[in-house]
Residue, then its C-alpha position, 0 to 999 in steps of 0.5 A: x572205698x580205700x582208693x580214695x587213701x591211696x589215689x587222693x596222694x596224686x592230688x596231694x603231690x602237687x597240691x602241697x607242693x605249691x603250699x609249702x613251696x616244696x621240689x618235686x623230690x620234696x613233694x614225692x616224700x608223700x609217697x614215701x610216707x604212705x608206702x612206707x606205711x604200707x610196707x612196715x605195718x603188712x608183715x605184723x598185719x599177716x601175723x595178727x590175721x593168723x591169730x585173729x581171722x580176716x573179718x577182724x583184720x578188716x575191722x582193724x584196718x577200717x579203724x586205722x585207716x579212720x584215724x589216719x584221716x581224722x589226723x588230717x585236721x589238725x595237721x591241717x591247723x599246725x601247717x607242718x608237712x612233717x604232721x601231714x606225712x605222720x597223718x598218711x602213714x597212720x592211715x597207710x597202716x590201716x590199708x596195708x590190714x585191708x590189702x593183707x586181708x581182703x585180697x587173699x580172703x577173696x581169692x580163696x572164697x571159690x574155685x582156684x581156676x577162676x581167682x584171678x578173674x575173681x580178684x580182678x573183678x572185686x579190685x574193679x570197685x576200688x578203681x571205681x574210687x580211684x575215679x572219684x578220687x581226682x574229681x573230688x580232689x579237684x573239687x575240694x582241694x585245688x583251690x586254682x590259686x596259681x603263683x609264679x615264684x616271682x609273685x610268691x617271692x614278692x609276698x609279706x610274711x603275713x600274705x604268705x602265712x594266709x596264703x599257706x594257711x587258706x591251702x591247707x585248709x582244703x583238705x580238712x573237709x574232703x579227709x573229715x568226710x573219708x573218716x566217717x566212711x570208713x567208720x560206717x564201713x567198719x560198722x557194716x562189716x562188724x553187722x554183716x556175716x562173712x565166712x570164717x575161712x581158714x587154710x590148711x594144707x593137706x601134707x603136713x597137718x598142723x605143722x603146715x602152720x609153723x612154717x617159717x618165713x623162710x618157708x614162703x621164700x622158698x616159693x620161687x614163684x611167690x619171690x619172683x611175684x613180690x619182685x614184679x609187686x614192687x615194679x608194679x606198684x612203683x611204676x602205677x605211682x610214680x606215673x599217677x602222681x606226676x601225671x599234672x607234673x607231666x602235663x604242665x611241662x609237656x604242654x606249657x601254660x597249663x594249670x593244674x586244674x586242667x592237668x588234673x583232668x588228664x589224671x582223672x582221664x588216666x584213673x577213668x582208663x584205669x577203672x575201664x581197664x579192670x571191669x574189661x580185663x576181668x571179662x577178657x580173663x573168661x577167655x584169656x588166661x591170666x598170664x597171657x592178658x598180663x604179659x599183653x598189658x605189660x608190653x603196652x605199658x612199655x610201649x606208652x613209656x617209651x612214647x612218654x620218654x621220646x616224643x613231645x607235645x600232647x601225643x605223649x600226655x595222652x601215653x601217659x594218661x593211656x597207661x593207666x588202663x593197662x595198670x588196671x590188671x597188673x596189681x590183682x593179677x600178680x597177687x593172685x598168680x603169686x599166692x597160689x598154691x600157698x595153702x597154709x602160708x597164704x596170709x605170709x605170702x600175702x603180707x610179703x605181697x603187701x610189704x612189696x607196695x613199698x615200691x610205691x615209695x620208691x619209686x616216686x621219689x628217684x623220678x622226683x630226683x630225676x626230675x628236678x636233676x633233668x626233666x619230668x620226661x626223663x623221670x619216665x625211665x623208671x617205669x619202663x624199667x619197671x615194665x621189663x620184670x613184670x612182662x618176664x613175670x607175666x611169660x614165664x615168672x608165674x609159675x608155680x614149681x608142681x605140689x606135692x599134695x593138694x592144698x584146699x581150704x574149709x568153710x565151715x563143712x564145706x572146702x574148695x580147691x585153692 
């Protein structure tokens, strides 16, 4: 369901840019907006969920994220872009509680040795939204109205006010109705029963709760996790948001309704890919299908940043079925062993997404500097850390104790 927050963003890159006529970099500020929503408001959410458990971190999130939305109306109305990145970092704050929330709270719900494939297997429904996403952006917010810049040059102030107006009024409808979900949601996770989990550390007792940031950072294989987090997810978003960019230019004459099929191609791949990943994950284990995943990504930069035509669109849109693990499997890998400080190490693993500020915006640098093809540097850079990370960075230094976590009267290995 949140899916829709962050992959609608693609939609809104280049859809905002023709409406207020911004540059690639301009239009990357959405991004910029969004993640860094994600990054401020994950440490303070991790420390809230300390205090207040996970099912009201989750009801807390819902809510912001609702608001966040709703925001989109009268942003809409003001045609002010600065409203509309206010509106996204609202509703950025909100998701960055769910990620910090729902992602640990499912890894600890069973056994340890099959978390990752746990988390896979629950984040494959968020790429179902990833999948829907496009096609409801497509349908609801690009109108198909193209003008080259002579013909918006050669407008009336007036012509061009209602141009920009009749554009921004496409979202309000597709944003009005992510709000009501995410109010039934919240309202349905209030009803249901979730167990009250809570992590303790064997050695150590009560004090294992006082540790300190600085604690978590001790963890080498949590740092190294948060580093290959920020490589991720600012090469899962800067590709996702200039997949139309990329189309448009490596096969001109294509409009944006068209290219924005490619991207749905791309989110359908991503969707395949974490359904299929968590199957493989029976039978491969974690780091090895990362690594495996990590080298192919390289591979379709590489062909993104070399050659021309529609083989390289099709690298690209490929890419996203070899994102699909990337994210869960990192997180899950990088938590473990954490015991006590597992809603830290999960906050630092969340502030991480910021990468998807980032990056986005030095590819639109790079792009309005050179060329869209050039920008695709930065993800194969990208690639480099988190097949180190998948091959050996991973691994957890050996506990001294054993770290379990209580349900009630019942407790499981982490």
């Amino acid at each position: 369901m949140w899916a829709f927050g962050v992959n609608l963003n693609d939609i809104l890159i280049p859809h905002l840019k023709k409406a207020f006529g911004l540059t690639d970099f301009q239009s990357s500020f959405i991004q910029v907006a969004f993640f860094g929503g994600y990054f401020l408001a994950a440490f303070p959410a991790g420390r809230v969920m300390e205090k207040i458990g996970y099912k009201k971190g989750i009801l807390a999130g819902l809510f912001l994220c609702a608001t966040g939305a709703v925001l989109f109306l009268p942003a809409s109305s003001s045609q002010v872009y600065g409203f509309f990145l206010f509106a996204l970092f609202v509703m950025a704050c909100g998701q960055s509680f769910l990620e910090v929330a729902a992602n640990p709270y499912v890894t600890i719900l069973g056994p340890a040795a099959s978390a990752e494939r746990r988390l896979n297997f629950a984040q494959s429904f968020n790429a179902v939204g990833a999948v829907l996403s496009p096609i409801l952006g497509r349908t609801f917010i690009l109108t198909g109205a193209e003008y080259a810049p002579a013909q918006i040059a050669a407008m009336s102030a007036a012509q061009l006010g209602a141009y920009r107006a009749a554009e921004a009024s496409t979202v309000k409808g597709p944003y009005l109705m992510i709000a009501a979900i995410f109010v039934v949601v919240a309202v349905l996770i209030q009803l249901a029963h979730l167990p009250d989990v809570q992590e303790t550390a064997v050695e150590g007792g009560a004090a294992g709760t006082e540790k300190s940031a600085e604690s978590v950072l001790s963890h080498a294989h949590l740092v190294k996790g948060v580093i290959a987090q920020f490589f991720y997810v600012g090469a899962q978003v800067g590709v996702a948001s200039f997949v139309i960019r990329y189309a448009q230019f490596s096969v001109p004459g294509t409009t944006g309704k068209v290219a924005a099929l490619y991207l749905l191609l791309h989110q359908v791949g991503f969707m395949a890919g974490r359904f299929i990943g968590s199957a493989l994950m029976k039978k491969i284990a974690a780091p090895r299908l990362l690594s495996l995943f990590a080298g192919a990504s390289l591979v379709c930069a590489t062909v993104a940043l070399l050659a021309t035509g529609v083989i390289p669109v099709w690298a690209v849109v490929v890419i996203g079925f070899f994102h699909s693990i990337m994210f869960p499997t990192i997180f899950a890998l990088s938590i473990k062993n954490l015991g006590a400080l597992t809603k830290r190490g999960s906050s630092l693993l969340v502030m991480a997404i910021v990468g998807g500020a980032f990056f986005p915006a030095i590819m639109g640098r790079i792009s309005d500097a050179a060329s869209i093809q050039r920008a695709f540097l930065v993800p194969l850079l990208c690639y480099v850390f988190i097949l180190y990370f998948g091959l050996s960075g991973y691994k957890p230094a050996a506990m001294p104790g054993l770290e379990r976590t209580s349900m009630g009267n019942q407790s499981a290995p982490l």
